[in-house]
Each structure stands twice: as C-alpha cells, then as structure tokens.
PDB file of N, CA, C and O in Angstrom:
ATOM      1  N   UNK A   1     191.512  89.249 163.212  1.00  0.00           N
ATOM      2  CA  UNK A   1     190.235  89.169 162.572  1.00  0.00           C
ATOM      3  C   UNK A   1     190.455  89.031 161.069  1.00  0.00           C
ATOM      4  O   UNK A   1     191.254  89.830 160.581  1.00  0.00           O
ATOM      5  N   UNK A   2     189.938  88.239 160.341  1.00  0.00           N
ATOM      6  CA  UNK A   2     189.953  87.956 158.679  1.00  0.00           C
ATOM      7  C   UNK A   2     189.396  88.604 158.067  1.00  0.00           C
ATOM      8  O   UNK A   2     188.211  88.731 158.375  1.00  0.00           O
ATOM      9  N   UNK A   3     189.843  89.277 157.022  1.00  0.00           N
ATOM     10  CA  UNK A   3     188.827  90.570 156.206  1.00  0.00           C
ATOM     11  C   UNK A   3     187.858  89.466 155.731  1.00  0.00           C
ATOM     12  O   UNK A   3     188.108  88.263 155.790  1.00  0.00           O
ATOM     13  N   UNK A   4     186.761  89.998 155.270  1.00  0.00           N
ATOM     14  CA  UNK A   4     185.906  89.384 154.366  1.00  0.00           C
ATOM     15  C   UNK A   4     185.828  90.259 152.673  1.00  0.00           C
ATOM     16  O   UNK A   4     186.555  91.233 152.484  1.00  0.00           O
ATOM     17  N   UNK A   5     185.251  89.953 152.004  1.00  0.00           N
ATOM     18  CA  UNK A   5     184.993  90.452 150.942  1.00  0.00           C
ATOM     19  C   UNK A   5     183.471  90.661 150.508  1.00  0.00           C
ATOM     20  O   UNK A   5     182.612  89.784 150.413  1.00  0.00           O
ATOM     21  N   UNK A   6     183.363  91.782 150.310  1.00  0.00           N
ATOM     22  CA  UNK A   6     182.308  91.809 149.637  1.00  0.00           C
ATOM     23  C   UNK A   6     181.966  92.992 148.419  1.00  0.00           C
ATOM     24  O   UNK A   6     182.012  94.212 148.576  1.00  0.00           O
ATOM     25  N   UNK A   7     181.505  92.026 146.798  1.00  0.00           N
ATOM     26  CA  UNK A   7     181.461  92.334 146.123  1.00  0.00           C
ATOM     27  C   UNK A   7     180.637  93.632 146.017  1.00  0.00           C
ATOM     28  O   UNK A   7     179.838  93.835 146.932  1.00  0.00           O
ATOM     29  N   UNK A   8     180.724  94.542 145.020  1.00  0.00           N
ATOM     30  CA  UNK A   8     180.259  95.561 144.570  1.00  0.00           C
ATOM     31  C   UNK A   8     179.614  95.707 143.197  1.00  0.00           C
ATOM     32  O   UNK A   8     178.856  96.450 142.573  1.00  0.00           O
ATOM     33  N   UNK A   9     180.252  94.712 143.086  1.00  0.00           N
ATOM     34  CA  UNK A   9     179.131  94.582 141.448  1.00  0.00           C
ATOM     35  C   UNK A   9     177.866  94.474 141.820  1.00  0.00           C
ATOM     36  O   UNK A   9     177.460  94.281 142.966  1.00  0.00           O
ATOM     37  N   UNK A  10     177.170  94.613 140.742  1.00  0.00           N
ATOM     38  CA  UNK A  10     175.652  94.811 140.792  1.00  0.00           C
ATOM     39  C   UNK A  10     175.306  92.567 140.357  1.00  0.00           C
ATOM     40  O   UNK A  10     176.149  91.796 139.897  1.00  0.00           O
ATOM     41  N   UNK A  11     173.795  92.220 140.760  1.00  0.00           N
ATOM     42  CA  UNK A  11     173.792  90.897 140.483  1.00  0.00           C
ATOM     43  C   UNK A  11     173.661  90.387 139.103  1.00  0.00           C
ATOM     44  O   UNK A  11     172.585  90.697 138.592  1.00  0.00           O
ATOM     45  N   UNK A  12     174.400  89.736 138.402  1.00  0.00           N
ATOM     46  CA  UNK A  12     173.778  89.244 136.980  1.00  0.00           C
ATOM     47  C   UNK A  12     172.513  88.809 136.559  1.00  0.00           C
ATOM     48  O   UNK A  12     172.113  87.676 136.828  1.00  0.00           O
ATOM     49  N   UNK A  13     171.846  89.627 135.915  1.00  0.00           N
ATOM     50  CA  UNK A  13     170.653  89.679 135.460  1.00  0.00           C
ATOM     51  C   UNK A  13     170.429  87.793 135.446  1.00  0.00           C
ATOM     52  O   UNK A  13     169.546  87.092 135.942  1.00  0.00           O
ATOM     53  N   UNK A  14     171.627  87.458 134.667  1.00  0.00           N
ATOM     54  CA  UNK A  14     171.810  86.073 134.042  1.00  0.00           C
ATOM     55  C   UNK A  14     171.768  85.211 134.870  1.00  0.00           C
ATOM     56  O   UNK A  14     171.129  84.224 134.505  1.00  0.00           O
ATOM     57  N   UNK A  15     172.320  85.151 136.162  1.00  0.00           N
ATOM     58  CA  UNK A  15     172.370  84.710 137.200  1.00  0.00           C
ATOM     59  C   UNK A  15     170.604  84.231 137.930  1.00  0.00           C
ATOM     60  O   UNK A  15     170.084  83.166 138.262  1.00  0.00           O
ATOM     61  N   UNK A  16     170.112  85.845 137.911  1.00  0.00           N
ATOM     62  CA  UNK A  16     168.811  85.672 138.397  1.00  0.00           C
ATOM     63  C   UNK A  16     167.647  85.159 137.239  1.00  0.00           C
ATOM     64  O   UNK A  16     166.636  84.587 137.645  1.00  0.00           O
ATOM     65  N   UNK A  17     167.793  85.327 136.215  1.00  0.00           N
ATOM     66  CA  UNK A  17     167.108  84.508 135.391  1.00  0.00           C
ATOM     67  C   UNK A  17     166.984  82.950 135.329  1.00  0.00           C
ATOM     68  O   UNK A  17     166.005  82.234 135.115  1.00  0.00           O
ATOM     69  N   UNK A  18     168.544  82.602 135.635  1.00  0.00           N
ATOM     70  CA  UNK A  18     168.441  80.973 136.138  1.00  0.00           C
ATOM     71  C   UNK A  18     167.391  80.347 136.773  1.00  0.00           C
ATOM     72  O   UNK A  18     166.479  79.560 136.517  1.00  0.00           O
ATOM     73  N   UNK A  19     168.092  81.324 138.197  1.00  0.00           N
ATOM     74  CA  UNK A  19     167.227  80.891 139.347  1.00  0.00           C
ATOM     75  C   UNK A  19     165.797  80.683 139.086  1.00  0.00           C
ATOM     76  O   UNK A  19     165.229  79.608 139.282  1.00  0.00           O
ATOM     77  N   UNK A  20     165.199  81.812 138.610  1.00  0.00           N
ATOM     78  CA  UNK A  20     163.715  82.151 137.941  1.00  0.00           C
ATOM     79  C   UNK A  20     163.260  80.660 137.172  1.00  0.00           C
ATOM     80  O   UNK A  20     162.329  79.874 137.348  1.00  0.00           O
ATOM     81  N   UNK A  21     164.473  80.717 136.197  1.00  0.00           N
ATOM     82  CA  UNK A  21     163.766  79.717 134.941  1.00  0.00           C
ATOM     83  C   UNK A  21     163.830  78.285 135.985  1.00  0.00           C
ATOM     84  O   UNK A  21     162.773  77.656 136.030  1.00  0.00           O
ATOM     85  N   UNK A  22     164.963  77.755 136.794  1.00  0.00           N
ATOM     86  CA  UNK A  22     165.225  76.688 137.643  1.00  0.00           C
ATOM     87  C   UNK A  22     163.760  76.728 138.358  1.00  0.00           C
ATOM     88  O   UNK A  22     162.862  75.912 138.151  1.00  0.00           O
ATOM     89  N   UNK A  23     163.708  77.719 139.143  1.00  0.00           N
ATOM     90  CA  UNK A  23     162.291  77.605 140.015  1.00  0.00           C
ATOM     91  C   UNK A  23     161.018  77.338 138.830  1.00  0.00           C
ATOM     92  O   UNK A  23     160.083  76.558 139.010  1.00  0.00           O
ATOM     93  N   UNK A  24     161.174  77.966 137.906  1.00  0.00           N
ATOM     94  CA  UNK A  24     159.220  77.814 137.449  1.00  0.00           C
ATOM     95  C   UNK A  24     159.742  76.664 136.755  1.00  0.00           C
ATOM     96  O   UNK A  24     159.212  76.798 135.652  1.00  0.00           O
ATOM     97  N   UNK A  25     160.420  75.657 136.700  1.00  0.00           N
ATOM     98  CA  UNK A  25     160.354  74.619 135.209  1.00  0.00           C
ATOM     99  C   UNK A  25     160.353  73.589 136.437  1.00  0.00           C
ATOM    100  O   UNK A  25     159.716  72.597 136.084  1.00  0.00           O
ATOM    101  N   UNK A  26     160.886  73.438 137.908  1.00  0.00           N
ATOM    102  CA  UNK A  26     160.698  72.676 139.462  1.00  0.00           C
ATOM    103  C   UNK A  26     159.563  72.764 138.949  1.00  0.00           C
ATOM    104  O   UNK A  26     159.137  71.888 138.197  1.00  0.00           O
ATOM    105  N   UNK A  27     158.760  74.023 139.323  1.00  0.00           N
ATOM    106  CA  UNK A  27     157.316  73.837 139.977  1.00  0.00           C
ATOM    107  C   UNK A  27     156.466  73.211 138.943  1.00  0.00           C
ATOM    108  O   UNK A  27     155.369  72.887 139.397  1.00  0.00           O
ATOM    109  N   UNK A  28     156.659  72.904 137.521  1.00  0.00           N
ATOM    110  CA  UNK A  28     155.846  72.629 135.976  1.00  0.00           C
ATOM    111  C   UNK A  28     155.754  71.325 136.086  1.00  0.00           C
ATOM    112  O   UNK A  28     154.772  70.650 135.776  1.00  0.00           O
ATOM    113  N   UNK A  29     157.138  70.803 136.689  1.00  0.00           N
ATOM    114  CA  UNK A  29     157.686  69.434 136.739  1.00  0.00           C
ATOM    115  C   UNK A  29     157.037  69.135 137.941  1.00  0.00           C
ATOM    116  O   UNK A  29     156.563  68.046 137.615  1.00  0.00           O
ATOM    117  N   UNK A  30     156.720  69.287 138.941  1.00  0.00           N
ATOM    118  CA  UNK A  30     155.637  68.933 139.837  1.00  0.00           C
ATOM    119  C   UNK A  30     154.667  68.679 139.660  1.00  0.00           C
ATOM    120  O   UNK A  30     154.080  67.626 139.912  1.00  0.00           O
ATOM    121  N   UNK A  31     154.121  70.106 138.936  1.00  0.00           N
ATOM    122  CA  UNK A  31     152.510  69.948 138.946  1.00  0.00           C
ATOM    123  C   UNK A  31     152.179  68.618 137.994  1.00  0.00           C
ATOM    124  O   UNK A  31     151.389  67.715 138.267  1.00  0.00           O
ATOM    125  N   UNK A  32     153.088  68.765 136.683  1.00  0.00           N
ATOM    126  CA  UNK A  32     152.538  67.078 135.757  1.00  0.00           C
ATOM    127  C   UNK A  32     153.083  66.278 136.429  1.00  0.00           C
ATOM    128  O   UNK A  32     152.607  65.197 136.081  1.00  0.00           O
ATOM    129  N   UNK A  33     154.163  66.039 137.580  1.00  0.00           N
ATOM    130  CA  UNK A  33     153.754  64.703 137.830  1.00  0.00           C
ATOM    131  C   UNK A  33     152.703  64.457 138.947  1.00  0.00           C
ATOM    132  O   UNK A  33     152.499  63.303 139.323  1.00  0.00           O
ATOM    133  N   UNK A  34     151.864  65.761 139.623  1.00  0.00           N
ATOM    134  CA  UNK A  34     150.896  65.180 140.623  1.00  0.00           C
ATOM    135  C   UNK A  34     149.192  65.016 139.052  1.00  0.00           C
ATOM    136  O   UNK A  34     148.230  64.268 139.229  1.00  0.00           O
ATOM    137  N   UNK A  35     149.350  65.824 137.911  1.00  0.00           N
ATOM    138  CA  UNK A  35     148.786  65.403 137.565  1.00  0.00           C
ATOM    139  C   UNK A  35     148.218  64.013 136.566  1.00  0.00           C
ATOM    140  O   UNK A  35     147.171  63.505 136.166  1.00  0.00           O
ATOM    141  N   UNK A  36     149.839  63.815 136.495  1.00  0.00           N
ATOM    142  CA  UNK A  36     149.968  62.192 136.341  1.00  0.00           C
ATOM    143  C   UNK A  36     149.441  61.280 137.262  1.00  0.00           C
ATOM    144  O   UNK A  36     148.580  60.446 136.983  1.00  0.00           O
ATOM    145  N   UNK A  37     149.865  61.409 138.165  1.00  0.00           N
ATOM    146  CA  UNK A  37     149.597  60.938 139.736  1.00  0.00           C
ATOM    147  C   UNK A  37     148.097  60.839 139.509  1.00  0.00           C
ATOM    148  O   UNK A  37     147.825  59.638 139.514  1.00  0.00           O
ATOM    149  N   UNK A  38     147.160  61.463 139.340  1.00  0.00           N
ATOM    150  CA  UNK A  38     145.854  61.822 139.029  1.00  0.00           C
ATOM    151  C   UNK A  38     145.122  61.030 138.245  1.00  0.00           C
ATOM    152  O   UNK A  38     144.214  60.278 138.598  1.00  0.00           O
ATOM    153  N   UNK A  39     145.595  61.245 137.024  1.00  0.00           N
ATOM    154  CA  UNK A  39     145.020  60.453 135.846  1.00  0.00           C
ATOM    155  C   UNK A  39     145.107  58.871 135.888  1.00  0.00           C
ATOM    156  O   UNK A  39     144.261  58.039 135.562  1.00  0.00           O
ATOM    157  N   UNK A  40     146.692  58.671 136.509  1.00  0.00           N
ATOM    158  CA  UNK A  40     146.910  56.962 136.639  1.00  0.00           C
ATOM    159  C   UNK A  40     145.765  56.539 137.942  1.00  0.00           C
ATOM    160  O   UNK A  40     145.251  55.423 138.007  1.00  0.00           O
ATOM    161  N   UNK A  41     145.609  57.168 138.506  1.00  0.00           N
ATOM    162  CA  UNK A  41     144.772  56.769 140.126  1.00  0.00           C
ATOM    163  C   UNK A  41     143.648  56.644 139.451  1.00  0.00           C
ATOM    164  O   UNK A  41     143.252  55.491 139.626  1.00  0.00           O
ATOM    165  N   UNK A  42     142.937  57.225 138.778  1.00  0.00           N
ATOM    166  CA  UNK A  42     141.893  57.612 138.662  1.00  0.00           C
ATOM    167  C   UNK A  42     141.360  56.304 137.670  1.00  0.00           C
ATOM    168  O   UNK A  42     140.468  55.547 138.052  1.00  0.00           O
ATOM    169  N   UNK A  43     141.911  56.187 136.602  1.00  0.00           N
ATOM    170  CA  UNK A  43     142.101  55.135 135.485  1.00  0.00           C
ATOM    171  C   UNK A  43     142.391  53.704 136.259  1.00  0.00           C
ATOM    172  O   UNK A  43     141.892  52.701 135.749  1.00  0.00           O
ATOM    173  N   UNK A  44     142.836  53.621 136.946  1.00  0.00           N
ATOM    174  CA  UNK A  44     143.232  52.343 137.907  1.00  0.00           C
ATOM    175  C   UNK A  44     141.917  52.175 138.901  1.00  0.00           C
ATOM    176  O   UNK A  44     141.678  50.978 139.060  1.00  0.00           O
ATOM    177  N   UNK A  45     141.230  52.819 139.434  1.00  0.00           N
ATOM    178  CA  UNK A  45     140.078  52.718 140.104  1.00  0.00           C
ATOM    179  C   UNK A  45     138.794  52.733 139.332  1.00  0.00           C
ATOM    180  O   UNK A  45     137.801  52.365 139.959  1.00  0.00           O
ATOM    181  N   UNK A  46     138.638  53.088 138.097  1.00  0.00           N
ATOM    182  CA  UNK A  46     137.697  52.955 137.484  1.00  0.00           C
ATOM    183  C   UNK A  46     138.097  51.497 137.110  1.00  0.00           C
ATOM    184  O   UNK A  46     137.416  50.504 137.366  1.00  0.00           O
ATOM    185  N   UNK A  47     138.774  51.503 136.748  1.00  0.00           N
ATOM    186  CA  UNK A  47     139.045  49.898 136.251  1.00  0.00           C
ATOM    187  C   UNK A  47     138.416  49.004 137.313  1.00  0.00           C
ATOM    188  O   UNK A  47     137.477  48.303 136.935  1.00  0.00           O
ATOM    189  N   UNK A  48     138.661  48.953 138.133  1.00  0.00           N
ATOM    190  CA  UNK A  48     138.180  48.211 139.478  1.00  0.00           C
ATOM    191  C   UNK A  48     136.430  47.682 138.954  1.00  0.00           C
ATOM    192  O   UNK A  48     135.731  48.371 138.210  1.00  0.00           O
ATOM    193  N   UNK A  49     136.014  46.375 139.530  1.00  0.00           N
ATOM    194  CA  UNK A  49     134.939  46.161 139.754  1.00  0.00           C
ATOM    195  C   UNK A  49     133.609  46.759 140.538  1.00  0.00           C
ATOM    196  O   UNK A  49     133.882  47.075 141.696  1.00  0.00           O
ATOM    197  N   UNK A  50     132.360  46.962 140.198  1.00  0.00           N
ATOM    198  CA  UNK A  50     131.871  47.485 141.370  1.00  0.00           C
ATOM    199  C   UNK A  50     131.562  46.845 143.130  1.00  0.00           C
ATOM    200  O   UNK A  50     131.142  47.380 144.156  1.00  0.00           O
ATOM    201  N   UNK A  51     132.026  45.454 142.777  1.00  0.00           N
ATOM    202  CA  UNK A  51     132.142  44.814 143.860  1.00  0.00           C
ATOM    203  C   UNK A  51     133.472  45.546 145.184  1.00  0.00           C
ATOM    204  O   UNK A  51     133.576  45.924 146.350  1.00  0.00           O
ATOM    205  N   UNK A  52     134.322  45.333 143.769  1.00  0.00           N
ATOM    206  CA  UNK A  52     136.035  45.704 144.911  1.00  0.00           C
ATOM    207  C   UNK A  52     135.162  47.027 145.107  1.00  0.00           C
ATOM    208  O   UNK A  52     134.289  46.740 145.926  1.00  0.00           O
ATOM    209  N   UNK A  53     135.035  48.309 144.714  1.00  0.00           N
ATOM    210  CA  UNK A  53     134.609  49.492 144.717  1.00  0.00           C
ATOM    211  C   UNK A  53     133.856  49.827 146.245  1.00  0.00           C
ATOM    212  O   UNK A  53     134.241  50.631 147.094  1.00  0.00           O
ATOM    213  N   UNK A  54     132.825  49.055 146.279  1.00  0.00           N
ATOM    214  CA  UNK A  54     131.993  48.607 147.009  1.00  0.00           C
ATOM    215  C   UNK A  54     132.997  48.069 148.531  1.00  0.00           C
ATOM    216  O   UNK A  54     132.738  48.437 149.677  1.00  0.00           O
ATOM    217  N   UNK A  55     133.879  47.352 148.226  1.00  0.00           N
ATOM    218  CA  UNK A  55     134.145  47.149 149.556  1.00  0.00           C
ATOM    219  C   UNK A  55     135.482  47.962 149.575  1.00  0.00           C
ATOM    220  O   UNK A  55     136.160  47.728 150.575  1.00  0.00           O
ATOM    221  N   UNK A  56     135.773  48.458 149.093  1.00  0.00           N
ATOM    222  CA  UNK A  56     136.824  49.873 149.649  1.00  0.00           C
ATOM    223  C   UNK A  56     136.111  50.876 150.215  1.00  0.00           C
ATOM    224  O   UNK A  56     136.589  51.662 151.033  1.00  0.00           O
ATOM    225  N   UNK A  57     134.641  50.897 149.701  1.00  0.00           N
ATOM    226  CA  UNK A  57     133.559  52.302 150.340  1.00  0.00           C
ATOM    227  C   UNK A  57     133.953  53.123 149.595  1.00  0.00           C
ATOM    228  O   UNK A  57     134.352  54.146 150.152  1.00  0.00           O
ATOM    229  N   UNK A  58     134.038  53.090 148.040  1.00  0.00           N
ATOM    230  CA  UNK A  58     133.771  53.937 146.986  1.00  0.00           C
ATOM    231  C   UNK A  58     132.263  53.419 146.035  1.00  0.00           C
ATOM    232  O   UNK A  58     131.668  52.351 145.889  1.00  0.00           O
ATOM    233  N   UNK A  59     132.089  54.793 145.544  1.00  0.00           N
ATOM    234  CA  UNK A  59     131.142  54.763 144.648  1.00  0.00           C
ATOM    235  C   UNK A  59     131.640  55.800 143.450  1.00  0.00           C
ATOM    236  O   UNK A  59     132.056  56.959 143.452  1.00  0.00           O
ATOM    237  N   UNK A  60     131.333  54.572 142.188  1.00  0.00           N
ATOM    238  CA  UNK A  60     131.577  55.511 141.123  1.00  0.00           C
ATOM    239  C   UNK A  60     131.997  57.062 140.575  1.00  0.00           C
ATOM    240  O   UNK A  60     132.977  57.546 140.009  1.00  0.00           O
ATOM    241  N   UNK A  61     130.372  57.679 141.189  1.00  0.00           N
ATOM    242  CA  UNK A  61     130.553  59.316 140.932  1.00  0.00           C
ATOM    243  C   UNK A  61     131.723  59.779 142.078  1.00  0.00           C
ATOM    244  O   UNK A  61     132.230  60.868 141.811  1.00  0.00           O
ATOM    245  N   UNK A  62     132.108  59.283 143.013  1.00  0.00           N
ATOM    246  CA  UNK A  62     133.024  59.701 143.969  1.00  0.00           C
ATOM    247  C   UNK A  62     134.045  59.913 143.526  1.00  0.00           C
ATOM    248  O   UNK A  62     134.561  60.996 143.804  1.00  0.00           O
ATOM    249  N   UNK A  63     134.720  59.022 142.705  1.00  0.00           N
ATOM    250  CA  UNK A  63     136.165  58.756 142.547  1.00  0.00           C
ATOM    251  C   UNK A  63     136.640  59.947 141.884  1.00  0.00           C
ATOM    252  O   UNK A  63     137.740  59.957 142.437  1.00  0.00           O
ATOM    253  N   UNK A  64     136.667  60.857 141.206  1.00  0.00           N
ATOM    254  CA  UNK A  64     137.337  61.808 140.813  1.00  0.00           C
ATOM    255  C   UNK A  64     137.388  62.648 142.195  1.00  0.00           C
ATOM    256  O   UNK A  64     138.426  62.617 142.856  1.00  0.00           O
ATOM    257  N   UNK A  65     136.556  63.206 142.524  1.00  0.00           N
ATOM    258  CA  UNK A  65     137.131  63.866 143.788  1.00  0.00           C
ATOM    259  C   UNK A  65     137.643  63.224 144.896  1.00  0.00           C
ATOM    260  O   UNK A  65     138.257  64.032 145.593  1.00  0.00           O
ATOM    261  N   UNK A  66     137.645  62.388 145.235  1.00  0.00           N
ATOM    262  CA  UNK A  66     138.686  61.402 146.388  1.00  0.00           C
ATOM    263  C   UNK A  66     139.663  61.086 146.156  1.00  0.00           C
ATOM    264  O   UNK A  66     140.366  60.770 147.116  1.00  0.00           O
ATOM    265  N   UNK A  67     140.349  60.980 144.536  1.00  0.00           N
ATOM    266  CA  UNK A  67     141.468  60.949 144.098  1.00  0.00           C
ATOM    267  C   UNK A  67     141.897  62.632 144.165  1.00  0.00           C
ATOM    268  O   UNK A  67     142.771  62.911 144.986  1.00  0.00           O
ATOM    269  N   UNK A  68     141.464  63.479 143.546  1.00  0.00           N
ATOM    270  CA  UNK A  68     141.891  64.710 143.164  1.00  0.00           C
ATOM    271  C   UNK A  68     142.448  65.217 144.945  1.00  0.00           C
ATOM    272  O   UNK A  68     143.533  65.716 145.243  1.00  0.00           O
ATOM    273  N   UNK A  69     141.314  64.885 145.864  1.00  0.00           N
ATOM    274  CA  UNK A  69     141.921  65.150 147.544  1.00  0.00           C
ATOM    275  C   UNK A  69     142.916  64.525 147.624  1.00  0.00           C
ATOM    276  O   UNK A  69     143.938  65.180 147.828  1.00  0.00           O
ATOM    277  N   UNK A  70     143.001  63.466 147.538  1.00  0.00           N
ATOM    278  CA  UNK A  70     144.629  62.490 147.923  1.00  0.00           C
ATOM    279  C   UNK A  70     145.297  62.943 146.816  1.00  0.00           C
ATOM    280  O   UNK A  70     146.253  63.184 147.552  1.00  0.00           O
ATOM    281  N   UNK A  71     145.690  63.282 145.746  1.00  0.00           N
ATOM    282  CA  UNK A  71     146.698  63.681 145.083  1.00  0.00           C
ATOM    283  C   UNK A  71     146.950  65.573 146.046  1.00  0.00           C
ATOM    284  O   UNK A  71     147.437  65.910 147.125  1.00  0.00           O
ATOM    285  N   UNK A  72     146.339  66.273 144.954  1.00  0.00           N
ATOM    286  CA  UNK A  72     146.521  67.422 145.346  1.00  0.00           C
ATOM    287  C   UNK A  72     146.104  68.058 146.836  1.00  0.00           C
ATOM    288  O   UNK A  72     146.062  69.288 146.871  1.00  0.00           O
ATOM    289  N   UNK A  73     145.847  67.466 147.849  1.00  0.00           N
ATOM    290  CA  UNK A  73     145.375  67.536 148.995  1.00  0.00           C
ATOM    291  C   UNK A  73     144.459  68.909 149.317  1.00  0.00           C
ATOM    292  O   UNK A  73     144.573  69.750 150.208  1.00  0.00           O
ATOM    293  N   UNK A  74     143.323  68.749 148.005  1.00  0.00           N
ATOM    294  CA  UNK A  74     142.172  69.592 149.390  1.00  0.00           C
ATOM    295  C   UNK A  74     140.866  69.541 148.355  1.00  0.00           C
ATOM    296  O   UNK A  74     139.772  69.973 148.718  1.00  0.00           O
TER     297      UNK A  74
END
C-alpha cells in the first residue's frame, strides 16, 4: 500500500484570496459581457425599420424586454 501525504499546515490565506479574487473578477467579466450582449441587441433592433420589426412580430415598446429575456434569460 503507498503512504499518502497529507499536509498539516493550515491553508494560505493567499491562496484563498486568489481563488476569491479569480471567482468574483469571472463573474464581473460575465455579467459586462451579457450586458454588452444587451446594449448591442438592443441598438441593432432599434435600428431596424418598422416594416422588418413588423414582420419579425416585434413592436417598438417590446424590444427592451425581449432582448433583456434572450440575453439574461428571464
């Protein structure tokens, strides 16, 4: 049977701060790019004619919330 090892030190504060700062600066970097995602959709469909609009089965006042559902889903 192979010994294993296991440490006794306590965890580096430094260590877990990484992780911390790695995870919340992921999740920052998400959220602006779904709210990029947002703003370009949104700006790109207003642009649209009310004809095209019309035959996609949008209406004007709609478009912020039908984008904001398809980006951020709800």
């Amino acid at each position: 049977m192979a010994a294993t090892y296991v440490s006794t030190e306590p965890r580096s504060t430094v260590s877990m701060f990484d992780a911390y700062a790695t995870d919340f600066l992921g999740g920052l970097r998400a959220r602006w790019m779904q709210y990029r995602a947002y703003r370009r959709t949104l700006a790109e469909l207003r642009g649209l004619p009310k004809r095209t609009l019309d035959d996609l089965n949008f209406d004007r006042g709609d478009l912020a919330g039908a984008v904001h559902r398809e980006v951020y889903g709800h």
